[in-house]
Jmol script that loads the backbone (N, CA, C; Angstrom):
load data "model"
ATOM      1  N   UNK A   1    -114.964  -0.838 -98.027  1.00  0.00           N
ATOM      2  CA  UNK A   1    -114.104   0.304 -97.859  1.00  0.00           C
ATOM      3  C   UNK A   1    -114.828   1.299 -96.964  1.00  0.00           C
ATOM      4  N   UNK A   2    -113.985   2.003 -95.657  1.00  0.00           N
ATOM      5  CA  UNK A   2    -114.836   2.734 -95.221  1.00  0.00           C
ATOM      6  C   UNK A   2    -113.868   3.900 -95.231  1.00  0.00           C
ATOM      7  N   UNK A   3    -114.463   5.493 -94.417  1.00  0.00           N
ATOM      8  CA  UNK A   3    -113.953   6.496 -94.954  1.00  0.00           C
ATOM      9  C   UNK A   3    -113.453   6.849 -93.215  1.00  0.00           C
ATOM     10  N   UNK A   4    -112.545   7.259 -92.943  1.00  0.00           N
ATOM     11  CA  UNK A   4    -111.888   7.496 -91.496  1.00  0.00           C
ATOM     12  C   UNK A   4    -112.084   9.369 -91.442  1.00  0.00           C
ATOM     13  N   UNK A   5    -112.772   8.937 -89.931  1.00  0.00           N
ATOM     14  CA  UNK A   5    -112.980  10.862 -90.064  1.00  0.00           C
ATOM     15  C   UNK A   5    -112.301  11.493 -89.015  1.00  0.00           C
ATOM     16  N   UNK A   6    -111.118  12.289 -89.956  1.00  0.00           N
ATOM     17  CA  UNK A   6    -110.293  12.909 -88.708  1.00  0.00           C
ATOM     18  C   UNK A   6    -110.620  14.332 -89.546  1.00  0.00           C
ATOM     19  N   UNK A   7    -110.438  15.326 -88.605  1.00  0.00           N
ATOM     20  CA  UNK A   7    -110.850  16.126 -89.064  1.00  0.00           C
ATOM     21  C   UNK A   7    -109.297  16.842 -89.160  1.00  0.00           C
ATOM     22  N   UNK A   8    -109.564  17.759 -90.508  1.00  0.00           N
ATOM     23  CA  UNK A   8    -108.553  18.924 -90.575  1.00  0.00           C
ATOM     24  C   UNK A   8    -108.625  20.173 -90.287  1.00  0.00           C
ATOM     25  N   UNK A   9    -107.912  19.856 -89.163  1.00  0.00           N
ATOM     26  CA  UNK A   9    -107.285  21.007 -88.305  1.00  0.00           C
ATOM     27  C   UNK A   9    -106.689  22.263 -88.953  1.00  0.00           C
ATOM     28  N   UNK A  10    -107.149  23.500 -88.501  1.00  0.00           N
ATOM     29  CA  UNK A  10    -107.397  24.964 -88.834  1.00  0.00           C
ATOM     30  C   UNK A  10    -106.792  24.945 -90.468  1.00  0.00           C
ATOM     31  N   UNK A  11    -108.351  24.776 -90.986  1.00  0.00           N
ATOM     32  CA  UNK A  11    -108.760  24.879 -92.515  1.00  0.00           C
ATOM     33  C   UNK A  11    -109.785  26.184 -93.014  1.00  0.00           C
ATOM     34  N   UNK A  12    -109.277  27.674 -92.714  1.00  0.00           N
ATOM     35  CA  UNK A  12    -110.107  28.373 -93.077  1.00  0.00           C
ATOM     36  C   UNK A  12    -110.991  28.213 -94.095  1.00  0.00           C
ATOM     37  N   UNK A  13    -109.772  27.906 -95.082  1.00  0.00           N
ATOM     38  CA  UNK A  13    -110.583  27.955 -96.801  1.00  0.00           C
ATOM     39  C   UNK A  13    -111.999  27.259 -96.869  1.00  0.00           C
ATOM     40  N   UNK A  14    -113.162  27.504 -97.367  1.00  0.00           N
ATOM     41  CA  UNK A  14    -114.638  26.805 -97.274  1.00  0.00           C
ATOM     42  C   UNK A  14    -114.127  26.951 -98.861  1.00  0.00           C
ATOM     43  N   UNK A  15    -114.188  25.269 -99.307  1.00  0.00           N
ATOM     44  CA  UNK A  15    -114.457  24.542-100.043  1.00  0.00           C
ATOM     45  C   UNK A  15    -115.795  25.022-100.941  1.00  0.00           C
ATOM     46  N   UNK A  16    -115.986  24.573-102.579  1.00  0.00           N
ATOM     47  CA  UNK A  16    -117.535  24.924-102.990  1.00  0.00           C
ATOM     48  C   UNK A  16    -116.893  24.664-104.263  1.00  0.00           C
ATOM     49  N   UNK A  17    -117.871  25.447-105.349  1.00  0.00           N
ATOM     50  CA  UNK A  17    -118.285  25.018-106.591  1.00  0.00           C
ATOM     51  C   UNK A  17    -117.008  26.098-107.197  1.00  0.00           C
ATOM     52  N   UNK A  18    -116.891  27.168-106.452  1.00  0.00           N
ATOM     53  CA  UNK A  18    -116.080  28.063-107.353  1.00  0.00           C
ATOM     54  C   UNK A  18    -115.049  28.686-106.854  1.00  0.00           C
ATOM     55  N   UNK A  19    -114.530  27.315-105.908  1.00  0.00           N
ATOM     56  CA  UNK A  19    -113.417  27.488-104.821  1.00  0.00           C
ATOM     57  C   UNK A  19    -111.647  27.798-105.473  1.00  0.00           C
ATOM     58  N   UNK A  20    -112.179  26.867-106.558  1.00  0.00           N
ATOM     59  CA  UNK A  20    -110.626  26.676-107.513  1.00  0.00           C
ATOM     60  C   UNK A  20    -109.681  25.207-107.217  1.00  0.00           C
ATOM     61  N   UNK A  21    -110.274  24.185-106.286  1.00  0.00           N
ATOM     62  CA  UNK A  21    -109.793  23.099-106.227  1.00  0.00           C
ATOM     63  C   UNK A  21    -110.797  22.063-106.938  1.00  0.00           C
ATOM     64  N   UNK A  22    -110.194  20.697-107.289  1.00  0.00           N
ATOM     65  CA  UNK A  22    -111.018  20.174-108.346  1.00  0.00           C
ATOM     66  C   UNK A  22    -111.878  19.518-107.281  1.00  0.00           C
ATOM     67  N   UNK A  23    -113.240  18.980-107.748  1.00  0.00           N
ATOM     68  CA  UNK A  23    -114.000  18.627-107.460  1.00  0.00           C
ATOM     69  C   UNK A  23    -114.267  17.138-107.090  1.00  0.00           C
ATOM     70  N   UNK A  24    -114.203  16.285-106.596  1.00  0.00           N
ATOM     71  CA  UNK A  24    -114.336  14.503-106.714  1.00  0.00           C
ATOM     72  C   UNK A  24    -115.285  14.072-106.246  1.00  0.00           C
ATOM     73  N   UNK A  25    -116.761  13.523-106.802  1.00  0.00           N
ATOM     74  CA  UNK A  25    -117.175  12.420-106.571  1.00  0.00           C
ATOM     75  C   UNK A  25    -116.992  11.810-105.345  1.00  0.00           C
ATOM     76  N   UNK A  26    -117.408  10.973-104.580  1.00  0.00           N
ATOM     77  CA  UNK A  26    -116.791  10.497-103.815  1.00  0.00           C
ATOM     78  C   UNK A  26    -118.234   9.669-103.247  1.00  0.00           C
ATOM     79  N   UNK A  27    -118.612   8.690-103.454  1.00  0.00           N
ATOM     80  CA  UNK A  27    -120.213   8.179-102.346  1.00  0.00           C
ATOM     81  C   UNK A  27    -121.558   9.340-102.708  1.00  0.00           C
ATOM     82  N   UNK A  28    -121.941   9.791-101.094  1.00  0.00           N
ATOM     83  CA  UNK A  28    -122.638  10.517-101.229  1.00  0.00           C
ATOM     84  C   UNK A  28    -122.255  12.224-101.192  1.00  0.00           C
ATOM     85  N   UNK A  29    -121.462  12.623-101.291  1.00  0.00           N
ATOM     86  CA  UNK A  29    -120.848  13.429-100.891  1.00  0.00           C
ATOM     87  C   UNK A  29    -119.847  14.102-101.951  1.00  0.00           C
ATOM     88  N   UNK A  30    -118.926  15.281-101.776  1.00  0.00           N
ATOM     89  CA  UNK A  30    -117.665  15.375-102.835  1.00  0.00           C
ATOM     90  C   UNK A  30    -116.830  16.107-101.963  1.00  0.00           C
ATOM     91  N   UNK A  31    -115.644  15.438-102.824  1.00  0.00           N
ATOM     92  CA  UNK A  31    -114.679  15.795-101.696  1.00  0.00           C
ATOM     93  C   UNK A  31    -113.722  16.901-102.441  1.00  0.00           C
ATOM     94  N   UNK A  32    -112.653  17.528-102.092  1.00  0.00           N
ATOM     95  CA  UNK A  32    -111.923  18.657-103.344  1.00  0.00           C
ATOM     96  C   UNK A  32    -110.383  18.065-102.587  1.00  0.00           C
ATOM     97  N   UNK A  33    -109.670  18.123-103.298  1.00  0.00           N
ATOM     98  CA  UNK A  33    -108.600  17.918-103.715  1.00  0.00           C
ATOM     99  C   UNK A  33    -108.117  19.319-103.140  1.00  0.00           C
ATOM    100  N   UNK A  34    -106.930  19.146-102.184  1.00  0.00           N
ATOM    101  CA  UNK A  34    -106.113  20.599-101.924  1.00  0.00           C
ATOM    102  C   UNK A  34    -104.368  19.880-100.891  1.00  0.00           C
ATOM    103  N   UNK A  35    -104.196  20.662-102.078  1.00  0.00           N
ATOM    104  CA  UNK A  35    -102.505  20.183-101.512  1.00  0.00           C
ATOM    105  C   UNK A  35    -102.067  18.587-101.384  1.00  0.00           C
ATOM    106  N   UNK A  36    -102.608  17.700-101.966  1.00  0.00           N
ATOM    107  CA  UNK A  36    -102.569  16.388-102.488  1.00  0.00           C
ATOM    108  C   UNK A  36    -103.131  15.687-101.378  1.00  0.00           C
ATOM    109  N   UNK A  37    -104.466  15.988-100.733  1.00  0.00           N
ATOM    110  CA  UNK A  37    -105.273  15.371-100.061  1.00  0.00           C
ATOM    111  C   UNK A  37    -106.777  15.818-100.193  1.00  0.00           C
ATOM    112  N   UNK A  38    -107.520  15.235 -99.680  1.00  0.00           N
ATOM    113  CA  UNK A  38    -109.156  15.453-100.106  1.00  0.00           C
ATOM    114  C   UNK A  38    -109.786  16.322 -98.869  1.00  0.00           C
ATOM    115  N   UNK A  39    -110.205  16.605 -98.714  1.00  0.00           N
ATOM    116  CA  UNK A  39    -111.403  17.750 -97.941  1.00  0.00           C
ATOM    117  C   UNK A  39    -112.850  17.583 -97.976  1.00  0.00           C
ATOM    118  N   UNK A  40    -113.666  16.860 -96.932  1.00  0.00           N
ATOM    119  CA  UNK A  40    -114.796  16.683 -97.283  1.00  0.00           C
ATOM    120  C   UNK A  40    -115.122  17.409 -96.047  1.00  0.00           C
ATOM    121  N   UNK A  41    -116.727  18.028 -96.374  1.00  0.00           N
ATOM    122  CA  UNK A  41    -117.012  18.901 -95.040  1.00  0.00           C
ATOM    123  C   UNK A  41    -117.841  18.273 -94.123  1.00  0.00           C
ATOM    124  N   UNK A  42    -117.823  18.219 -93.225  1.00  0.00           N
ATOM    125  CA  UNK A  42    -118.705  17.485 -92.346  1.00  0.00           C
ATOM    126  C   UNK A  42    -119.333  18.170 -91.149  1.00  0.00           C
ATOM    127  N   UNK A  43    -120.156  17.617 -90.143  1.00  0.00           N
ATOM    128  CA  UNK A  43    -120.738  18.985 -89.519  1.00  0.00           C
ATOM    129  C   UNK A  43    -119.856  20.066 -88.872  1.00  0.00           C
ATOM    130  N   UNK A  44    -120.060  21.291 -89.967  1.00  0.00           N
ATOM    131  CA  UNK A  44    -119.666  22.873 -89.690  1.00  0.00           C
ATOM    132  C   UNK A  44    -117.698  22.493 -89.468  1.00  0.00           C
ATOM    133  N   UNK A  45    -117.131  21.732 -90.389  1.00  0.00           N
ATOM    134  CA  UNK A  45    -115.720  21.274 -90.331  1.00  0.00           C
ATOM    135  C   UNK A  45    -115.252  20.460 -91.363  1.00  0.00           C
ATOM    136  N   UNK A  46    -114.142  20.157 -91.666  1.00  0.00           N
ATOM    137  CA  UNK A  46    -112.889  19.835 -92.626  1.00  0.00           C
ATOM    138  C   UNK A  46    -112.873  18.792 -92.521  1.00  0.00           C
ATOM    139  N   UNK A  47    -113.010  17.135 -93.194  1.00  0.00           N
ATOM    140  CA  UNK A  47    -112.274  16.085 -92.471  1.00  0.00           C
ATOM    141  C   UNK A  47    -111.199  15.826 -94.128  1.00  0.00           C
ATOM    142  N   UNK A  48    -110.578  15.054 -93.680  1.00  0.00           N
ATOM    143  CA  UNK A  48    -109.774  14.413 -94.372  1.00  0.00           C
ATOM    144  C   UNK A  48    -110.596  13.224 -94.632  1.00  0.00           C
ATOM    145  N   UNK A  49    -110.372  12.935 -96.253  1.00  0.00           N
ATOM    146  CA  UNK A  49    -111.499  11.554 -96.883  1.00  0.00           C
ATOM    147  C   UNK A  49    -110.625  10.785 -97.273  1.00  0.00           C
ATOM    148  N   UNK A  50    -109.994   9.672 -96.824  1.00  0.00           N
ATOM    149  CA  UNK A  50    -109.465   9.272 -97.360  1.00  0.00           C
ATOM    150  C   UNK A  50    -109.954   7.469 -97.183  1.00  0.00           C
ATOM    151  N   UNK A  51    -109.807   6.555 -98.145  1.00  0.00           N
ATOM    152  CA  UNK A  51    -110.134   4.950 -98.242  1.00  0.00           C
ATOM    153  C   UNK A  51    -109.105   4.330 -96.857  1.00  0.00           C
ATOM    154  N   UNK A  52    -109.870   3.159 -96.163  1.00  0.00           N
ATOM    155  CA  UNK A  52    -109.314   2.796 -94.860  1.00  0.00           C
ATOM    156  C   UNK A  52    -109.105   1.265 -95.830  1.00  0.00           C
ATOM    157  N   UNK A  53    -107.758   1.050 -95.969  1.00  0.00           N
ATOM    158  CA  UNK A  53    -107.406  -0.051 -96.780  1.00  0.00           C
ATOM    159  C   UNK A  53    -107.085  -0.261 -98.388  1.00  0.00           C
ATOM    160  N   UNK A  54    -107.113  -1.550 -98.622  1.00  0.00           N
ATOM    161  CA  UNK A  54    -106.580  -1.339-100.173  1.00  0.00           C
ATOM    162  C   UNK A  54    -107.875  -2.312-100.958  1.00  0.00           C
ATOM    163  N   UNK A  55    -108.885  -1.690-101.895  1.00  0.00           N
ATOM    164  CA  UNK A  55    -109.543  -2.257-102.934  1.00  0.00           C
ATOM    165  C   UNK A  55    -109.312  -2.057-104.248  1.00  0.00           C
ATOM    166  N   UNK A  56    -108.860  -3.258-104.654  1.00  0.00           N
ATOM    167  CA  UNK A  56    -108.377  -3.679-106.433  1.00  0.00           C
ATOM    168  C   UNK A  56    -110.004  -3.073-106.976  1.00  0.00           C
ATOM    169  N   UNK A  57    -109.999  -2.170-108.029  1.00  0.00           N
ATOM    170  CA  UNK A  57    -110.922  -1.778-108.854  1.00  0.00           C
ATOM    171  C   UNK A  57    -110.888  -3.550-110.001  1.00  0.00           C
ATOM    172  N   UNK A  58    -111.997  -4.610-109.945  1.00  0.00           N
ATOM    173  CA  UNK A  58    -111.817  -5.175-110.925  1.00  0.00           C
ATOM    174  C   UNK A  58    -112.252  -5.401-112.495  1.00  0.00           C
ATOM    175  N   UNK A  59    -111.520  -5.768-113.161  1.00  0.00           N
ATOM    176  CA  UNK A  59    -111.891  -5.575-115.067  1.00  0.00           C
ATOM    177  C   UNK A  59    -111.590  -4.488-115.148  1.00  0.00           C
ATOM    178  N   UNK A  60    -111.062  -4.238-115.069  1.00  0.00           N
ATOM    179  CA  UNK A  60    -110.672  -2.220-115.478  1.00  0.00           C
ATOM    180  C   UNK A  60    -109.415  -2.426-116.756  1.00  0.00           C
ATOM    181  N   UNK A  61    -109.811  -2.486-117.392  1.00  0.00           N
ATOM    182  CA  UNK A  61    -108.861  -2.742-118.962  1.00  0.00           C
ATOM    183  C   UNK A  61    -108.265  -1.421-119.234  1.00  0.00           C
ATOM    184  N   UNK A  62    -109.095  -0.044-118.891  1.00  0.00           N
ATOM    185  CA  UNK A  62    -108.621   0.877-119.413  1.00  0.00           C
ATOM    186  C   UNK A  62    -107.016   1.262-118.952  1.00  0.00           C
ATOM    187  N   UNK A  63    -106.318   1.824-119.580  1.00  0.00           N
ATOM    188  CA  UNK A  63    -105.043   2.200-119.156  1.00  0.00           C
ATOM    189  C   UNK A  63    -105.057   3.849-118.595  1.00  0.00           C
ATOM    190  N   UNK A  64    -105.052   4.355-117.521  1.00  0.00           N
ATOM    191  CA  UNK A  64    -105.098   5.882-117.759  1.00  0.00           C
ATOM    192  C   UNK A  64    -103.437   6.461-117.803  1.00  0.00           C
ATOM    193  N   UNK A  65    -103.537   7.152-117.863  1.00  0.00           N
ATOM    194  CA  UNK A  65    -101.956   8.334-118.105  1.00  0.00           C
ATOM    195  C   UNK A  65    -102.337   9.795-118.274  1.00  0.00           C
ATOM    196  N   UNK A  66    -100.962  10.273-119.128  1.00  0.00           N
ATOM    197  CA  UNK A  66    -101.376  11.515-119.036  1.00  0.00           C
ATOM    198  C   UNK A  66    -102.512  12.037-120.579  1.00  0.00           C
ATOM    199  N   UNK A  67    -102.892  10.908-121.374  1.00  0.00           N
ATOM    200  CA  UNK A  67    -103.794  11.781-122.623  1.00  0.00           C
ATOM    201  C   UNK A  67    -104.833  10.859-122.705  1.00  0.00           C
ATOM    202  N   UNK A  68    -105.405  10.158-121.109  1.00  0.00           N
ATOM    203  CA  UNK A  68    -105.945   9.613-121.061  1.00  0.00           C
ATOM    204  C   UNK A  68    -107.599   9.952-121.369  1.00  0.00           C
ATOM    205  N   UNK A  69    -107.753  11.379-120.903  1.00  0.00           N
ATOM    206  CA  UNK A  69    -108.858  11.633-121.615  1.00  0.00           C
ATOM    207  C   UNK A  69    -109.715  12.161-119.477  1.00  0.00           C
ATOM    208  N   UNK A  70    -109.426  11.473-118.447  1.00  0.00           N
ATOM    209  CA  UNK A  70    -109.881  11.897-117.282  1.00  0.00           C
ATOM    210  C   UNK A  70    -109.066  12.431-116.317  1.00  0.00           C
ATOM    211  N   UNK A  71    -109.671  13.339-115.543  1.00  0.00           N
ATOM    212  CA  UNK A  71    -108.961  14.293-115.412  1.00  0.00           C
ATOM    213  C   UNK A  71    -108.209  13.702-113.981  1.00  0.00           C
ATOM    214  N   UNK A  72    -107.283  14.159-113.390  1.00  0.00           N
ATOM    215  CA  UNK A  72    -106.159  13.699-112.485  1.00  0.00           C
ATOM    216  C   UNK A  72    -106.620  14.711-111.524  1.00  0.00           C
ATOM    217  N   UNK A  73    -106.019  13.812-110.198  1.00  0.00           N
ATOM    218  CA  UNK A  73    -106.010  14.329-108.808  1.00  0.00           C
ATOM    219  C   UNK A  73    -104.772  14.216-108.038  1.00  0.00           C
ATOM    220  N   UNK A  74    -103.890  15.240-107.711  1.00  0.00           N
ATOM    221  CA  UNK A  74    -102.765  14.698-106.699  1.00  0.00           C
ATOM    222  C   UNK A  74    -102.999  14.316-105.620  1.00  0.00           C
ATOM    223  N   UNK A  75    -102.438  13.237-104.931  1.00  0.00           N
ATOM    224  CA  UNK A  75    -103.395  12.519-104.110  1.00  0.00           C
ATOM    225  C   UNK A  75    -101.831  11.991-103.508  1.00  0.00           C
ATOM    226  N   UNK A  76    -101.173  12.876-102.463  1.00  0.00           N
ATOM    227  CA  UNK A  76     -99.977  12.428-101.392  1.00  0.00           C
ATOM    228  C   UNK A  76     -98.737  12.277-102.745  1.00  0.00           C
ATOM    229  N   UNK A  77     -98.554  10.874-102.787  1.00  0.00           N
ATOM    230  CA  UNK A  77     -97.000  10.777-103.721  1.00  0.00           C
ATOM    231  C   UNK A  77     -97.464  10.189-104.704  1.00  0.00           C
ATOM    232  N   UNK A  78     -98.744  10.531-105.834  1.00  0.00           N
ATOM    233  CA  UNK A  78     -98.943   9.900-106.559  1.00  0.00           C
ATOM    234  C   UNK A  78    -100.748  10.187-107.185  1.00  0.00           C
ATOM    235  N   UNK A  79    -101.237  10.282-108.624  1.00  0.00           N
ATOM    236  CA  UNK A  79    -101.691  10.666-108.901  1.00  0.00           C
ATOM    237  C   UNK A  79    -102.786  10.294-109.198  1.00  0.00           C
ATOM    238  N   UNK A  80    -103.925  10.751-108.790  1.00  0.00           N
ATOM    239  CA  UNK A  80    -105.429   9.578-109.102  1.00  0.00           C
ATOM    240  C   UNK A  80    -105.939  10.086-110.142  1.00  0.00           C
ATOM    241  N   UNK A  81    -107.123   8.945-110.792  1.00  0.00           N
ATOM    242  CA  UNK A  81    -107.763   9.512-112.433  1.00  0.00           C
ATOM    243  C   UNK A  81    -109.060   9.313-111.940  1.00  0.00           C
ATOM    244  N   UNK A  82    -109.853  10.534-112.171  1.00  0.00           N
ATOM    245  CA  UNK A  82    -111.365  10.572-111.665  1.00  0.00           C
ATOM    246  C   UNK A  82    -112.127   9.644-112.996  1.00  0.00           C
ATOM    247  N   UNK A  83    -113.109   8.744-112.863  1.00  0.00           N
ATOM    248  CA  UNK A  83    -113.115   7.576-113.612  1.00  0.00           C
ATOM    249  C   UNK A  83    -114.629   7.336-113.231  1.00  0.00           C
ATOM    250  N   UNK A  84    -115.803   7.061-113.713  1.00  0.00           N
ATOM    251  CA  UNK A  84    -116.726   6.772-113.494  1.00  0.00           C
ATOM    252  C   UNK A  84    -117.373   7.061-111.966  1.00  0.00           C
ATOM    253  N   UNK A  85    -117.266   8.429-111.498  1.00  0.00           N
ATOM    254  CA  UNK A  85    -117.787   8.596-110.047  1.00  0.00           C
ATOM    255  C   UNK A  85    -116.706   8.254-108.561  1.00  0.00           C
ATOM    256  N   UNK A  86    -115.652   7.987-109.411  1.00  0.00           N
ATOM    257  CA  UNK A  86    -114.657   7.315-108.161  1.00  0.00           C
ATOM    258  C   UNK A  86    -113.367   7.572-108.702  1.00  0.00           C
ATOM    259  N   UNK A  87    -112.081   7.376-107.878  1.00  0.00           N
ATOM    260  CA  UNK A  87    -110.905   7.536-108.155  1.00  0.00           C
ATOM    261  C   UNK A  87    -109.848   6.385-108.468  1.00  0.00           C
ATOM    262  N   UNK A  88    -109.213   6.267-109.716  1.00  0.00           N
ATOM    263  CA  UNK A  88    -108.182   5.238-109.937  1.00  0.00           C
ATOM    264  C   UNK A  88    -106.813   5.465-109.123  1.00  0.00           C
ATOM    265  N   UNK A  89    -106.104   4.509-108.689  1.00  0.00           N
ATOM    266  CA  UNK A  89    -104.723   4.717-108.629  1.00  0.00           C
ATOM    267  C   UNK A  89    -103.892   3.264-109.229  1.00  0.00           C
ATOM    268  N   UNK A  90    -102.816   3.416-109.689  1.00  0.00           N
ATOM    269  CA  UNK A  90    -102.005   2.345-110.265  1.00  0.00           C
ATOM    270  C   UNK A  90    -101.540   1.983-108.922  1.00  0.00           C
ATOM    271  N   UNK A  91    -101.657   1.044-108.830  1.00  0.00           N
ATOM    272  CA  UNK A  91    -101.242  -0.115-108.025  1.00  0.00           C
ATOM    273  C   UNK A  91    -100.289  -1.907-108.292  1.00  0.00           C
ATOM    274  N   UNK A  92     -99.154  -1.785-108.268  1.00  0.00           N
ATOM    275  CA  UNK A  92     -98.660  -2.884-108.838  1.00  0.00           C
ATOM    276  C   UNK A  92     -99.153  -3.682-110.210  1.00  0.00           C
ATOM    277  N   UNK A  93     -99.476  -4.704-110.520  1.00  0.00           N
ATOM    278  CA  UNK A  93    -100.395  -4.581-111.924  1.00  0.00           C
ATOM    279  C   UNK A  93    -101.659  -4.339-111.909  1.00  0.00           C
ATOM    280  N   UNK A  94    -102.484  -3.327-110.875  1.00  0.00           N
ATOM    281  CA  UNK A  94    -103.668  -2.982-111.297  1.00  0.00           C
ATOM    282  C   UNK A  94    -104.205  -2.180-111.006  1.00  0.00           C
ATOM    283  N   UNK A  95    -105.462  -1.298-111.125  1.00  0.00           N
ATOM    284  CA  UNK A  95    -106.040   0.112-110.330  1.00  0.00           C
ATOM    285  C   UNK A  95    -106.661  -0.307-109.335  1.00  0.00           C
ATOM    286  N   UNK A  96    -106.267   0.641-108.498  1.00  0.00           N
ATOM    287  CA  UNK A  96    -107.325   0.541-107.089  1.00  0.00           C
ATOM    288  C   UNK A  96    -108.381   1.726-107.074  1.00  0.00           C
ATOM    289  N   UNK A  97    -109.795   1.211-106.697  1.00  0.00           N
ATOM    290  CA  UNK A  97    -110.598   1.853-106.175  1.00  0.00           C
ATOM    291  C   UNK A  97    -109.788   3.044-104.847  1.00  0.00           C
ATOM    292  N   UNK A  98    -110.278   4.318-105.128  1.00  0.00           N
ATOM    293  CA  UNK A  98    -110.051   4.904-103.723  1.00  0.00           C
ATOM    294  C   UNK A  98    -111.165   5.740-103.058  1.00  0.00           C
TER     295      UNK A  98
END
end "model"
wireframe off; spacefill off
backbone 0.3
color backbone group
């Protein structure tokens, strides 16, 4: 999986710890969640983080929802579960890594 770097275009807001968007994990890096896309900063700028393709998370037994217990990310038309350092999404019968 690799991460495509386009950058987002006129993003005043600087991102941080006590910005008010949630926080994600993400590699080496964290990305925040704003307006149902991710924000990672890169040199002195905004990119958009998003997974280039589709990876099945495998053995993942857990079921997430809403009293699942981890916390959710809106993520475009549909909702990710922050999950051991990385993000779930339901995917036909299974979660995908994102």
């Amino acid at each position: 999986m690799t991460t495509l770097h386009q950058e987002h275009q006129a993003h005043p807001h600087a991102h941080g710890p006590d910005c008010g968007h949630t926080e994600v994990p993400h590699g080496d890096h964290v990305d925040y969640a704003h307006n149902g896309h991710l924000h990672r900063e890169h040199a002195g700028h905004w990119d958009e983080c998003e997974a280039d393709g589709h990876t099945a998370h495998p053995d993942h037994d857990h079921r997430h929802g809403e009293d699942c217990g981890h916390a959710t990310v809106l993520h475009g038309d549909h909702v990710d579960y922050l999950h051991d350092g990385h993000r779930h999404a339901q995917h036909e019968d299974h979660w995908d890594d994102h």
